[in-house]
C-alpha positions, 0 to 999 in steps of 0.5 A, spaced: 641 390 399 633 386 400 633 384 407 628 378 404 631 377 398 627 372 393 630 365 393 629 357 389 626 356 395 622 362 397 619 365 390 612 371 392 605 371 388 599 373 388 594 370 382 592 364 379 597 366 372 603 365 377 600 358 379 599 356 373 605 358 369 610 356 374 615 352 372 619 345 376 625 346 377 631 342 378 630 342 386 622 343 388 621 350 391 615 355 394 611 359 391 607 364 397 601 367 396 601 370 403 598 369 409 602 362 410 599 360 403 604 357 398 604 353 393 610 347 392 612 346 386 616 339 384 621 337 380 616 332 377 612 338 375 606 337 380 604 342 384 601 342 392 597 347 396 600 347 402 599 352 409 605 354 414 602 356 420 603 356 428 598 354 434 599 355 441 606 359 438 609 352 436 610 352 428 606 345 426 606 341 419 603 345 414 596 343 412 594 340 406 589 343 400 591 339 395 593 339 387 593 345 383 589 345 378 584 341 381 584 345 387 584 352 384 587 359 386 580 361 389 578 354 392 586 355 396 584 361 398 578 361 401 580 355 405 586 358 408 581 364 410 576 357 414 583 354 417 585 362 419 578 362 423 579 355 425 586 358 428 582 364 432 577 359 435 583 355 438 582 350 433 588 347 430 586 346 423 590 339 421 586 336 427 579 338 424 582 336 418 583 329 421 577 329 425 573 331 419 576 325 415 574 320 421 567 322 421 568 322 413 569 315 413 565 313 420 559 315 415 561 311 409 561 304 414 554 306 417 551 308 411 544 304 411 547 299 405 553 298 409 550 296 415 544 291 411 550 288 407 553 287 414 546 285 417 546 279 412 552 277 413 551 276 421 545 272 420 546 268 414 538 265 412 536 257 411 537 257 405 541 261 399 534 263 396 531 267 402 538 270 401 537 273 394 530 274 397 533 279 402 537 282 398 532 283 393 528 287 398 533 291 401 536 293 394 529 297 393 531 301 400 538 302 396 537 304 390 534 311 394 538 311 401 543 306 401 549 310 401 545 314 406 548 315 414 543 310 418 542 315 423 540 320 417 535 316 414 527 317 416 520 316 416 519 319 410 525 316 406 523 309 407 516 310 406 517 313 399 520 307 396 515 303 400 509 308 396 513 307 390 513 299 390 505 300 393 504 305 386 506 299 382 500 294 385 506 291 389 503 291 396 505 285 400 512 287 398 511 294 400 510 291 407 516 286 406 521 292 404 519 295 411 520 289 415 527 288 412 528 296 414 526 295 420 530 288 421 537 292 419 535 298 423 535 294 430 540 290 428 545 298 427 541 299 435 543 293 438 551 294 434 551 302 436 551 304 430 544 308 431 538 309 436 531 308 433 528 305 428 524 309 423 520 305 421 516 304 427 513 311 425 509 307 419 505 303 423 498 304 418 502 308 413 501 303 407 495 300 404 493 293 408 495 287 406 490 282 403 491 275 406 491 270 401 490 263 404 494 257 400 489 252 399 488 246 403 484 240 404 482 240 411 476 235 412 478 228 414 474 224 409 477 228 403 484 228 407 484 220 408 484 220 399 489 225 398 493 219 403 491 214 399 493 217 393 500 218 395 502 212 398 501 210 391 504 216 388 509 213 383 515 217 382 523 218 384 524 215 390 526 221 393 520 226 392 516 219 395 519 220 401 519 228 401 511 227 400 510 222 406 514 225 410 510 233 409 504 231 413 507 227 418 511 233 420 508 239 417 513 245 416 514 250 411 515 246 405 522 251 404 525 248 410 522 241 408 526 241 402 533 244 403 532 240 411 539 237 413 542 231 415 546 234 421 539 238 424 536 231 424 537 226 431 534 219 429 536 216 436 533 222 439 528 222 434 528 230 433 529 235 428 532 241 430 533 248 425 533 254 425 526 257 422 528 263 417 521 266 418 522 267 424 529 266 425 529 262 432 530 255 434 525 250 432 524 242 435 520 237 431 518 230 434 519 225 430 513 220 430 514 212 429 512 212 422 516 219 421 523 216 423 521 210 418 521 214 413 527 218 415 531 211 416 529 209 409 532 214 406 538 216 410 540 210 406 540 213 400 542 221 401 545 219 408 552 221 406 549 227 403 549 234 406 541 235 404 536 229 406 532 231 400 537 233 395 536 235 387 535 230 382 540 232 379 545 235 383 546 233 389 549 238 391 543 242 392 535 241 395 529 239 390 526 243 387 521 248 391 516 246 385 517 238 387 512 237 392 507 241 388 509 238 382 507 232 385 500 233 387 499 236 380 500 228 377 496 226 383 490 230 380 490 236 385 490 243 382 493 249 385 485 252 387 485 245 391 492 243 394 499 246 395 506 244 399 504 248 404 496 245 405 499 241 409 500 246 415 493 248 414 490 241 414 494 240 421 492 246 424 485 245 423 485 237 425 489 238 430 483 244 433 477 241 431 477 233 432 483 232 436 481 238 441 488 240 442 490 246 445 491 252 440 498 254 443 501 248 443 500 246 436 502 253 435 508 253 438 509 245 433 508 249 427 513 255 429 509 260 429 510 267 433 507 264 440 507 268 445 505 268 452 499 271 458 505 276 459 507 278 452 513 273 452 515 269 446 515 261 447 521 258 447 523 252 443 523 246 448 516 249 451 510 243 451 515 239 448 513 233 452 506 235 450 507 237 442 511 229 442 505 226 444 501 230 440 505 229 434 505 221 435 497 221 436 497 225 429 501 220 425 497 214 427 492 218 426 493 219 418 494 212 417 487 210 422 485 215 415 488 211 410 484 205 412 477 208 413 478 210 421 475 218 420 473 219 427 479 218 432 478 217 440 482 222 444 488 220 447 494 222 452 497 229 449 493 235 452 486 236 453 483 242 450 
């Protein structure tokens, strides 16, 4: 008589011919290997890799290694053989298994893409087409890294898809990438999720960017006819609006386009938003004849979200061309006159004739100021300054249109 006599339930084997044409049975039984190592073979036919095994003298669950065939006879083997050096270490082989898994899926949810699309999330842009911007900038990084661990991603790796981008004539996008990249590596710092930004390294790497100025009329007496042409542009109510106003306040044509009733207060005469550039909190002062525009207008698009909607839907901004456009029927090309002009021509005058500090009309136009001691200004700095300013700027322009193109300085800032 055997003492260890072969049952339903307890069958040996020693090849891969056994696993394979072992047959399920009414009741599912095991097939050992030896070593602890056995194949559990179900009444449905399916057959698992199991480990019976004991740690510190208590038998625990068994470990799992997975389905034959996907898992083969040698695949089964050689993980029992790393679970039993496991075992000699003092490592329960299920517990570095769960471990192995947690990490597994730690670096799934911090890969580079992961943590981009996050990044987005969090800090949503003014404007849907910044979003599709952003997006389209970092899928060049994810196309090469996406899936990627953040903490594994280099120097290297971000340079070679900013090279590739450069080996195409694209170079201003090249930088844009990188300061995307940047961008989604200080958002992973400050979650925890990683501790450098590689791309701090590449300062110098990539080919210099060419400076392309926007073209902008800047000398009062050729201003004070662009003035005129427009205050007797004939066109949609909403587009003479949005082109009187740009002057006055001179931003970004993209915020002008897609600003917000809820970011302007008549009473207090201010537009308060967000810039996408530089992703702060901006004040715009409101003059007089800006106000009047304003109030003219929020009788028409007032019950709307956008105080300069599309022609057609209003459910959307105007149309990133509308200003240009207009400018192009006024009889101003694109080497002579654009939306973002506007910007320019303040700066300059604002420099040159009117004499005002450089800081101050940095700190209206929204620029990256900063301070003597490196600090970035925040949005109510010179505000009563930048008031006085933007008022003597609008009365200015119409001391323009009406032949006035010497303006005696008065109140604001002295140079």
């Amino acid at each position: 008589m055997e003492n260890n006599p072969v049952t339903p339930q307890n069958r040996k084997a020693s090849t891969d011919a056994e696993a394979r044409t072992a047959k399920p049975e009414a009741k599912e039984y095991k097939l050992s290997f030896g070593g602890g190592l056995y194949l559990l073979v179900k009444p449905n036919g399916h057959k698992y890799w199991r480990l019976k095994y004991r740690f510190n003298g208590v038998e625990k669950s068994p470990v799992t290694f997975g389905v034959y065939p996907l898992v083969g006879f040698k695949d089964a083997r050689k993980q029992q053989t790393i679970a039993k050096e496991l075992l000699a270490q003092g490592i329960d082989p299920n517990e570095h298994k769960k471990a192995a898994k947690q990490l597994e899926i730690a670096q799934t949810v911090n890969t580079f893409e992961a943590i981009a699309l996050e990044w987005m999330e969090k800090h949503p842009p003014h404007a849907n087409v910044t979003a599709n911007k952003n997006r389209w900038l970092l899928n060049f990084a994810f196309t090469v890294f996406g899936k990627k661990a953040i903490t594994e991603v280099t120097a290297p790796d971000v340079l070679g898809v900013c090279r590739k981008i450069e080996d195409s004539g694209r170079i201003t996008t090249a930088h844009s990438v990188k300061s995307k990249c940047s961008q989604v590596f200080r958002y992973a710092i400050a979650t925890g999720k990683a501790t450098v930004d590689p791309t701090l390294s590449l300062r110098g790497a990539l080919t210099p960017k060419v400076i392309q100025h926007r073209p902008s009329i800047t000398d009062p007496k050729e201003v004070a006819t662009l003035l005129r042409a427009i205050n007797g542009y004939q066109g949609q109510f909403v587009t003479i609006c949005a082109l009187k106003l740009a002057p006055l306040v001179f931003i970004r044509p993209g915020e002008l386009r897609q600003a917000l009733w809820e970011e302007i207060d008549l009473e207090a005469a201010e537009w308060r938003y967000r810039v996408s550039k530089t992703n702060t909190d901006h004040i715009v002062p409101l003059s007089a004849q800006a106000l009047a525009i304003l109030n003219e207008l929020h009788a028409v698009t007032g019950r709307g979200k956008y105080v300069f909607p599309s022609i057609r839907v209003n459910t959307r901004p105007m149309s990133e061309n509308t200003l240009n456009s207009a400018l192009r029927a006024l009889g101003y090309d694109s080497n002579e006159m654009c939306g973002h002009g506007f910007r320019a021509m303040a700066r300059t005058i604002l420099d040159e004739v009117l004499h005002y500090r450089i800081d101050v009309i940095e700190q209206q136009l929204a620029h990256a100021v900063k301070d003597v001691h490196g600090r970035a200004y925040n949005r109510t700095k010179h505000l009563p300054e930048r008031k006085a300013m933007m008022q003597h700027w609008s009365d200015y322009l119409d001391g323009l249109q009406v032949g006035n193109v010497i303006s005696v300085r008065f109140g604001g800032v002295a140079g």
